[in-house]
DRENTORKOL-3810 file (N, C-alpha, C; in nm, 4 decimals):
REM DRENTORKOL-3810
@n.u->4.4125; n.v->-6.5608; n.w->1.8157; ca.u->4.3998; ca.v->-6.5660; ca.w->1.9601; c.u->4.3695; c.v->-6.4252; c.w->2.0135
@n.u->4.2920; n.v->-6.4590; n.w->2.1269; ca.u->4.2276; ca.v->-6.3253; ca.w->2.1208; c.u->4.3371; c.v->-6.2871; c.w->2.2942
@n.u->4.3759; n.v->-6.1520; n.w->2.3192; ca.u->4.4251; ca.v->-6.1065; ca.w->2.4052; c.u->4.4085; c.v->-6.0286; c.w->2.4946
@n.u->4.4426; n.v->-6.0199; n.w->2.6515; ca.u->4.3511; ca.v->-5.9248; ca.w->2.7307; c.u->4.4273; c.v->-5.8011; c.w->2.7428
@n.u->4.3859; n.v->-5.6913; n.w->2.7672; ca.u->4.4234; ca.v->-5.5600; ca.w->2.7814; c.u->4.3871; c.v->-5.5248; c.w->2.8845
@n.u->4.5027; n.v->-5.4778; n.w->2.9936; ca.u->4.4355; ca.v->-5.4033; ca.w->3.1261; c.u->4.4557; c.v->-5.2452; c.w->3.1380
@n.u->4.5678; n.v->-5.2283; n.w->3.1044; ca.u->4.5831; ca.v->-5.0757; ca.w->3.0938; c.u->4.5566; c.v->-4.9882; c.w->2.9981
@n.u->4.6161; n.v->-4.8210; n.w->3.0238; ca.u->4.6124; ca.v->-4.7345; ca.w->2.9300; c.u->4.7470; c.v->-4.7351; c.w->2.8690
@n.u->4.8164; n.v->-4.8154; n.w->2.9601; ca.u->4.9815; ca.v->-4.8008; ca.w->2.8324; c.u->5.0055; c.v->-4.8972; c.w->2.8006
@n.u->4.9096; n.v->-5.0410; n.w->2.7988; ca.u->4.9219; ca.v->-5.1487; ca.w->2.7205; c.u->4.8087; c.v->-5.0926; c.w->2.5776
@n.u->4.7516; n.v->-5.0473; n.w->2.6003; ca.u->4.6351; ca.v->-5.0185; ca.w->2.4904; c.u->4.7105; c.v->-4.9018; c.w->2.3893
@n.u->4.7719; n.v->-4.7992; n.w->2.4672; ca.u->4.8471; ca.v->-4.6572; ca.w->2.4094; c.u->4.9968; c.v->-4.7994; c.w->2.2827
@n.u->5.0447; n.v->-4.8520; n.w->2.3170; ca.u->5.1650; ca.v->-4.9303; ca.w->2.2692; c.u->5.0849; c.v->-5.0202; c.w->2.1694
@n.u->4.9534; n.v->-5.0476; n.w->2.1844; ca.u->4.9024; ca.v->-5.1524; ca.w->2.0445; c.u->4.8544; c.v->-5.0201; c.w->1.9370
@n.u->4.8670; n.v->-4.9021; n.w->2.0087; ca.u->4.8117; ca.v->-4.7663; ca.w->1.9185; c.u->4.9443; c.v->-4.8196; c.w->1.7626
@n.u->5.0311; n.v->-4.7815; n.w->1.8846; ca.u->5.1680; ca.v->-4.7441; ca.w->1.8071; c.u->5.2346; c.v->-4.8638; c.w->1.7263
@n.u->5.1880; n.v->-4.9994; n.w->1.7842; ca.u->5.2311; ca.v->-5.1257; ca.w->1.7285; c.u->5.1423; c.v->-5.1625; c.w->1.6478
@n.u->5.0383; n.v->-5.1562; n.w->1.6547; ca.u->4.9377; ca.v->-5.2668; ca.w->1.5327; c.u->4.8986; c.v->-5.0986; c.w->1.4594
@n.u->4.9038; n.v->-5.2131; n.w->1.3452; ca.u->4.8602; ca.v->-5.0886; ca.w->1.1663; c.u->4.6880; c.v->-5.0952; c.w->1.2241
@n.u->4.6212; n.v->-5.2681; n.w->1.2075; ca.u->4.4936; ca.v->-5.2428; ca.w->1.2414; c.u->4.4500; c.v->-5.3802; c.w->1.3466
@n.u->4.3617; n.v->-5.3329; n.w->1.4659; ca.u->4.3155; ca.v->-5.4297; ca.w->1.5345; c.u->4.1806; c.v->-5.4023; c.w->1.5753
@n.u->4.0983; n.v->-5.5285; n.w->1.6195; ca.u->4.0206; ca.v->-5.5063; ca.w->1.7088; c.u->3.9686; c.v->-5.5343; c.w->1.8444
@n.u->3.9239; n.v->-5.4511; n.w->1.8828; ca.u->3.9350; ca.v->-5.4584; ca.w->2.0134; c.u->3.7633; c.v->-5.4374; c.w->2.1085
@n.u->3.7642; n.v->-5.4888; n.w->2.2119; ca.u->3.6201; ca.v->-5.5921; ca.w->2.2686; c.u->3.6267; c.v->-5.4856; c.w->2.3992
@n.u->3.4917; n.v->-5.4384; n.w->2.4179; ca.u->3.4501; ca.v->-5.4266; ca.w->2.5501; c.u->3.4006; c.v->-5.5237; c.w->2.5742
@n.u->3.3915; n.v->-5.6257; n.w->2.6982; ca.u->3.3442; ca.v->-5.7184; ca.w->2.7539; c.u->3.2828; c.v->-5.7143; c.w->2.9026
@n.u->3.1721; n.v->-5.7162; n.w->2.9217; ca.u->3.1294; ca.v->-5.7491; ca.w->3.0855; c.u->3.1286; c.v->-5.8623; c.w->3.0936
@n.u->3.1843; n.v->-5.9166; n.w->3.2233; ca.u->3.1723; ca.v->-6.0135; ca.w->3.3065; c.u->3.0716; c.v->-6.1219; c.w->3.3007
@n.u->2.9555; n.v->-6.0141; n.w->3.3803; ca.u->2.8319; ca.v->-6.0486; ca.w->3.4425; c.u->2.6978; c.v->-5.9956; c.w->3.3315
@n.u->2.7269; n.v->-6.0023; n.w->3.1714; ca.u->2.6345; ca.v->-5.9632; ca.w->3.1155; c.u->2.6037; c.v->-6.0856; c.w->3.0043
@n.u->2.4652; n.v->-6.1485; n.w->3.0178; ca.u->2.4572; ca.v->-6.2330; ca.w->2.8734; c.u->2.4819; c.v->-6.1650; c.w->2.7636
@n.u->2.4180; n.v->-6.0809; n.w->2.7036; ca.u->2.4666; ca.v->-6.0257; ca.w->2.5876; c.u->2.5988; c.v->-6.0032; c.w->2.5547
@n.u->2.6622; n.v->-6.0118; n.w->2.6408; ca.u->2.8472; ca.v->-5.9740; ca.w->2.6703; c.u->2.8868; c.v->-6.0939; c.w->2.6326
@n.u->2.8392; n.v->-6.1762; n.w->2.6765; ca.u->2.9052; ca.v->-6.3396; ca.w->2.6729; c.u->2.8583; c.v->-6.3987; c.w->2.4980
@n.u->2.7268; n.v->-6.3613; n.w->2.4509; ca.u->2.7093; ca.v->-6.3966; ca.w->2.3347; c.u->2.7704; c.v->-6.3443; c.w->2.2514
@n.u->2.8360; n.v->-6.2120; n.w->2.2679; ca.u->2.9248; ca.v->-6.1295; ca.w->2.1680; c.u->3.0376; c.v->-6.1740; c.w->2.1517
@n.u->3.1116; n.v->-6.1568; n.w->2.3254; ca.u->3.2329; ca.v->-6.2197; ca.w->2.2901; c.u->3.2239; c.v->-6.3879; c.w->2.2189
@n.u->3.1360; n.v->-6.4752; n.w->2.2080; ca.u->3.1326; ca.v->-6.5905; ca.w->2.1527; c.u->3.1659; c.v->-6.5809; c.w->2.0409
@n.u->3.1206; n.v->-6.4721; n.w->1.9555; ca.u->3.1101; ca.v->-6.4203; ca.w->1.8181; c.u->3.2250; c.v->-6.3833; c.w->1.7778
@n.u->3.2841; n.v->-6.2835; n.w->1.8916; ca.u->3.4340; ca.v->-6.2324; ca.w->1.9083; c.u->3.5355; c.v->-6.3374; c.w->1.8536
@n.u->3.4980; n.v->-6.4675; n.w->1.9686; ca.u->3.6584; ca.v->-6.5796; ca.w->1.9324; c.u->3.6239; c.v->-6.6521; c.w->1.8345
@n.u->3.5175; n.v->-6.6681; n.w->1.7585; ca.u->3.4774; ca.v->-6.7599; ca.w->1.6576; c.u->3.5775; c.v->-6.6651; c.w->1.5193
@n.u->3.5282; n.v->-6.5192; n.w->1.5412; ca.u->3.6309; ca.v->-6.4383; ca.w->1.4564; c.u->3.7647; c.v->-6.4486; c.w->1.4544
@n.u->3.8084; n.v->-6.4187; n.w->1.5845; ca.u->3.9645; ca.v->-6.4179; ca.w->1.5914; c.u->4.0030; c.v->-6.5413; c.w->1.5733
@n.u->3.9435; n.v->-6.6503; n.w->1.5606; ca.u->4.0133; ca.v->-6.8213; ca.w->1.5172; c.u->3.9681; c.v->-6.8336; c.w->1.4075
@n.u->3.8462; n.v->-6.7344; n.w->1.3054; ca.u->3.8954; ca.v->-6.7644; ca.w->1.1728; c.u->3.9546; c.v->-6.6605; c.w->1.0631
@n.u->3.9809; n.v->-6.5502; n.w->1.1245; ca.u->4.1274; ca.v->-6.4626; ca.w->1.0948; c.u->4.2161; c.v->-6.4332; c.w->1.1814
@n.u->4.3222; n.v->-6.4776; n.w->1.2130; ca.u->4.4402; ca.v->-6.4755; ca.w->1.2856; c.u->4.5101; c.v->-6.3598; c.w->1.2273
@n.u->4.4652; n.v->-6.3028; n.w->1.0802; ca.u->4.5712; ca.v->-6.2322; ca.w->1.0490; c.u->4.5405; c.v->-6.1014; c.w->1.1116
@n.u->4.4192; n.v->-6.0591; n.w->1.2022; ca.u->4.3947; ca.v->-5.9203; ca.w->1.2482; c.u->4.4415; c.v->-5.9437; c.w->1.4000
@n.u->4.5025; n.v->-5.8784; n.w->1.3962; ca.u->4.5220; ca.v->-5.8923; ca.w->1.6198; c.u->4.3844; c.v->-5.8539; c.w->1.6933
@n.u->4.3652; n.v->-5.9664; n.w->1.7723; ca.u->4.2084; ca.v->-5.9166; ca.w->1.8259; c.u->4.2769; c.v->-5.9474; c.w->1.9908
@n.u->4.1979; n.v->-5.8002; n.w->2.0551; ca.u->4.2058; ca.v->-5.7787; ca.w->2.1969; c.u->4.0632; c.v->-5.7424; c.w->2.2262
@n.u->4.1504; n.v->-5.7695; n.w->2.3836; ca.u->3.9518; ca.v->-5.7197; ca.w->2.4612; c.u->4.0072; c.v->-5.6663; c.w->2.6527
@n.u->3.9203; n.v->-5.5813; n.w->2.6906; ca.u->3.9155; ca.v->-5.5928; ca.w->2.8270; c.u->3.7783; c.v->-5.6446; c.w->2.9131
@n.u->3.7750; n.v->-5.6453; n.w->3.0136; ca.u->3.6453; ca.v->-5.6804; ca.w->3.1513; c.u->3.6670; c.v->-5.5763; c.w->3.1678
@n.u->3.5274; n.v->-5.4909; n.w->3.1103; ca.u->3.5360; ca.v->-5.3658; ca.w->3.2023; c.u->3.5477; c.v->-5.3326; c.w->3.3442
@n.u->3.4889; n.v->-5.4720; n.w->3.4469; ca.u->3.4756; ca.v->-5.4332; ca.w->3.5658; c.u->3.6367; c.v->-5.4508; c.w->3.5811
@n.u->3.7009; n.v->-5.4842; n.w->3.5761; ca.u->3.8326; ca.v->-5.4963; ca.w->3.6111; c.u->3.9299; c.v->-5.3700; c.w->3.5312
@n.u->3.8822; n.v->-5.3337; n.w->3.4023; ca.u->3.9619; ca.v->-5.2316; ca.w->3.3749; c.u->3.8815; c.v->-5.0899; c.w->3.3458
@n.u->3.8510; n.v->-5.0367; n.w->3.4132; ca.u->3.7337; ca.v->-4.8820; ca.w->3.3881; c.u->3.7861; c.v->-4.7938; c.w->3.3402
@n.u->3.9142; n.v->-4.8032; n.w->3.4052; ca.u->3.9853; ca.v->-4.6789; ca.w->3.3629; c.u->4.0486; c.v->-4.6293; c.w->3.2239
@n.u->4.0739; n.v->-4.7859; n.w->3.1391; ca.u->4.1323; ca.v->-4.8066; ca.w->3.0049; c.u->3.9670; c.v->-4.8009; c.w->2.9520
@n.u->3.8353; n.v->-4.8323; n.w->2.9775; ca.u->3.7214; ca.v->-4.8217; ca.w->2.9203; c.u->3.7140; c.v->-4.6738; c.w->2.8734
@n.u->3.6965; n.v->-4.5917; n.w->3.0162; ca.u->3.7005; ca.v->-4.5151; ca.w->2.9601; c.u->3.7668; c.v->-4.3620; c.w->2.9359
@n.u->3.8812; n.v->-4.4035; n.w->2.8734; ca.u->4.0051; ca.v->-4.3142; ca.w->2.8265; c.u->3.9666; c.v->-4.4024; c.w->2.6800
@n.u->3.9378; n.v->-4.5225; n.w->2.6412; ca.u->3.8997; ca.v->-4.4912; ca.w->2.4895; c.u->3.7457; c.v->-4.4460; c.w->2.4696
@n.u->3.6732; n.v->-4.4582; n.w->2.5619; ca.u->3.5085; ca.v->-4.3556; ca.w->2.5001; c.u->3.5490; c.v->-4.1900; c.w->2.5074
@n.u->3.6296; n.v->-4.1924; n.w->2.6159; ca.u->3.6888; ca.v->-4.0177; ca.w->2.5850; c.u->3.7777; c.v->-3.9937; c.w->2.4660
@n.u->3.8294; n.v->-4.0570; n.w->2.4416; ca.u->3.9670; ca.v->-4.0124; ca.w->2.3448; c.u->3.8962; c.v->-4.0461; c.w->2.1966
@n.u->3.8339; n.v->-4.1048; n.w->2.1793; ca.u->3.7932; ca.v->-4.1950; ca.w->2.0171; c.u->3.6468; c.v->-4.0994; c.w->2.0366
@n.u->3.6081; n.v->-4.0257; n.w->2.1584; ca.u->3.4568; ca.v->-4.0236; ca.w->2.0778; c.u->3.3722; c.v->-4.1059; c.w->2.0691
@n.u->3.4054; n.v->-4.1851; n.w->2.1624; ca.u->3.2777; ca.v->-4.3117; ca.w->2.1279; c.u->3.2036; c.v->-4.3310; c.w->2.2429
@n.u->3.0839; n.v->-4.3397; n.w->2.2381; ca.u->2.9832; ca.v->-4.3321; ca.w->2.3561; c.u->2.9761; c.v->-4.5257; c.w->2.4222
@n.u->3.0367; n.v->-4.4777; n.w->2.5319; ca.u->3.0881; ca.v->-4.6189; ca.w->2.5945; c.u->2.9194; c.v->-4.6993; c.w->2.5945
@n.u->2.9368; n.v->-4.8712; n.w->2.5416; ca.u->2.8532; ca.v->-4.9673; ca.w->2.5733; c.u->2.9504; c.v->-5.0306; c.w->2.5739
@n.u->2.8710; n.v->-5.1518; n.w->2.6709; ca.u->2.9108; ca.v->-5.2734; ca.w->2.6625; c.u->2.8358; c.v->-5.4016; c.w->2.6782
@n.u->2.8502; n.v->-5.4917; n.w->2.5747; ca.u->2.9507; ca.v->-5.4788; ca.w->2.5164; c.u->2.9979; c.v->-5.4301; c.w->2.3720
@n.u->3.1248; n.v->-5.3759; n.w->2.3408; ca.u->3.1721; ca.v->-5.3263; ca.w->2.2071; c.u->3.2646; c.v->-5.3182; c.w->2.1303
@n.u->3.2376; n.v->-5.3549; n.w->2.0114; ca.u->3.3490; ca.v->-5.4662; ca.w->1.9585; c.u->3.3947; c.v->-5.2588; c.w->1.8667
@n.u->3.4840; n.v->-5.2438; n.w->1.8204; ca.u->3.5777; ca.v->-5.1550; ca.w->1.8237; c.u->3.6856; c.v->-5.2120; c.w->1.6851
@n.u->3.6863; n.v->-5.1772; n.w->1.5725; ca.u->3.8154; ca.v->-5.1433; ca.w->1.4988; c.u->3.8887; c.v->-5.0760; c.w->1.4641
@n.u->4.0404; n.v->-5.0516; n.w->1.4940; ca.u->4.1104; ca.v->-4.9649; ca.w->1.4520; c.u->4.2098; c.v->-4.9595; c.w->1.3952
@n.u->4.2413; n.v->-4.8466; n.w->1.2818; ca.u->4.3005; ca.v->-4.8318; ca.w->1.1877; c.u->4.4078; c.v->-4.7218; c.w->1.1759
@n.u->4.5752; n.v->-4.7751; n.w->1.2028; ca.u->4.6546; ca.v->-4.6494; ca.w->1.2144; c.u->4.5578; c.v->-4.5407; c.w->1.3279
@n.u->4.5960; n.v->-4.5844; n.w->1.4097; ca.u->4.5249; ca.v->-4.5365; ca.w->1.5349; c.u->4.4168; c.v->-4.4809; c.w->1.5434
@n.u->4.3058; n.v->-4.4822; n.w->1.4769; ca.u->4.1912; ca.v->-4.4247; ca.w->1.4472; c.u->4.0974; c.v->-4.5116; c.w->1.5130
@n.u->3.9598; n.v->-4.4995; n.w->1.5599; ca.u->3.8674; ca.v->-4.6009; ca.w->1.5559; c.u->3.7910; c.v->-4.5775; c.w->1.4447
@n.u->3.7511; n.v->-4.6603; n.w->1.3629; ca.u->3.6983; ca.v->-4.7067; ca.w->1.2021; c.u->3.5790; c.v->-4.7439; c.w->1.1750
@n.u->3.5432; n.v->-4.8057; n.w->1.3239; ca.u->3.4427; ca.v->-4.8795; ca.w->1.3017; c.u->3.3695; c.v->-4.9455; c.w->1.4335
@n.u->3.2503; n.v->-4.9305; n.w->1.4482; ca.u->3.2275; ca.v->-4.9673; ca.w->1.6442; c.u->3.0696; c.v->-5.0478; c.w->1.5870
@n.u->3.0241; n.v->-5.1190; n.w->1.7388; ca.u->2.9235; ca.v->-5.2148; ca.w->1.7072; c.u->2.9184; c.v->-5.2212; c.w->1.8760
@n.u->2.7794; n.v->-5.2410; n.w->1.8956; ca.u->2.7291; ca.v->-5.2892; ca.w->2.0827; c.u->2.6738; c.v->-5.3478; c.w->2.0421
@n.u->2.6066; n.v->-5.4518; n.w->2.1667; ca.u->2.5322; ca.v->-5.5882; ca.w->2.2328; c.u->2.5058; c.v->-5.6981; c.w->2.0978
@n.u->2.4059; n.v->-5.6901; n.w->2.0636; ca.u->2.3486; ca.v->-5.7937; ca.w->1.9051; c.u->2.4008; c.v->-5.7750; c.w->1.8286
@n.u->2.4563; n.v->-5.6433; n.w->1.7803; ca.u->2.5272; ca.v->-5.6089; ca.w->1.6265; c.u->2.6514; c.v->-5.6965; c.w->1.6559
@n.u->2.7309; n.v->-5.7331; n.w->1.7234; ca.u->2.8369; ca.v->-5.7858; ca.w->1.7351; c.u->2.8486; c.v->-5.9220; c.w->1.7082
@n.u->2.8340; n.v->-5.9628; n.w->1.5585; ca.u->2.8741; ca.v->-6.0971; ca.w->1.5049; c.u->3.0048; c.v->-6.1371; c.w->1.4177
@n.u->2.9923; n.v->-6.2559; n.w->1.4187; ca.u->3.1136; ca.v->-6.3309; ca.w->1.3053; c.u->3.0910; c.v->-6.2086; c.w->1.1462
@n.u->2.9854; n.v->-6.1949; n.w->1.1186; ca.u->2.9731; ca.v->-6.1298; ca.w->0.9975; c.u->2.9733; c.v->-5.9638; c.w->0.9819
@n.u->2.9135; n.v->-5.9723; n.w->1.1196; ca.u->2.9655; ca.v->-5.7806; ca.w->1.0835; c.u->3.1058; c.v->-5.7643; c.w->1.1133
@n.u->3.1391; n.v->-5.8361; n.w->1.2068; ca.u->3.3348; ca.v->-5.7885; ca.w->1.2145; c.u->3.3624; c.v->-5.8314; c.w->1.1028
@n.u->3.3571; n.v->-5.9243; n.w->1.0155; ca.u->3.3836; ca.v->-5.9637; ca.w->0.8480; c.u->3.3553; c.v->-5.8101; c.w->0.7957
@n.u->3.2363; n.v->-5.8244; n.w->0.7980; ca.u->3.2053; ca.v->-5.6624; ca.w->0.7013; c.u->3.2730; c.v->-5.5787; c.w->0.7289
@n.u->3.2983; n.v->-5.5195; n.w->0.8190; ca.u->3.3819; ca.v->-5.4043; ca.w->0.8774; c.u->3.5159; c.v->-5.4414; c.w->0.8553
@n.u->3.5686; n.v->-5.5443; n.w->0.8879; ca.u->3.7470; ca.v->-5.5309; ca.w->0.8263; c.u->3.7267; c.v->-5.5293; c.w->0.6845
@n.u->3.6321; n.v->-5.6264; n.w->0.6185; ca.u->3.6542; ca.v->-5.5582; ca.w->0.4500; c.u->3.6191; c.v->-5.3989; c.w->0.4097
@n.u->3.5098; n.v->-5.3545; n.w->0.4715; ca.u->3.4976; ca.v->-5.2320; ca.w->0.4134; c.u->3.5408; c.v->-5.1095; c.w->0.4606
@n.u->3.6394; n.v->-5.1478; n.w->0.5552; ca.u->3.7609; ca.v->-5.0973; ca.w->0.6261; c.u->3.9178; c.v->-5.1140; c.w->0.5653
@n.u->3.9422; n.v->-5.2173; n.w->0.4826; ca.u->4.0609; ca.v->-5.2304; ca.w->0.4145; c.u->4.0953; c.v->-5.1381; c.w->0.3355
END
């Protein structure tokens, strides 16, 4: 099940709580956003064993971007995001974001 994230101290507490998760930039109002995240929950319902989160950027900007500042990562959206013992491991925007590359990336991330 996939979960929403609005803040910087709900996001800072999955730092410190999850070993590894991933986590979704999502727009609203973007097709490509909507085909990703499709890709997104098809993942998180056929591994349950990774915690998968996401935010709406328009609703959360401020948690957007405090992780493109803090991780180094040049904000798109949308962007699917893995992380490892608080690291980001592994990132993907708009098309790259399928059932099989999040597969690839948690295996060659394990």
């Amino acid at each position: 099940m996939i979960k929403k994230v609005d803040t910087i101290e709900q996001f800072n507490d999955l730092l410190k709580d999850e070993d590894r998760f991933y986590f979704l930039k999502h727009s609203l109002t973007c097709p490509i956003s909507q085909a990703a995240y499709k890709e997104y929950e098809k993942f998180a319902a056929e591994h349950e064993e990774i915690p998968s989160y996401y935010l709406a950027v328009q609703e959360s900007r401020p948690l957007s971007t405090e992780i493109a500042d803090h991780f180094q990562i040049k904000h798109e959206s949308p962007q699917a995001i893995l992380f490892s013992d608080g690291k980001a491991v592994w990132n993907a925007s708009h098309w790259k974001i399928t059932n099989k590359s999040l597969i690839n990336a948690l295996m060659e991330n394990s």
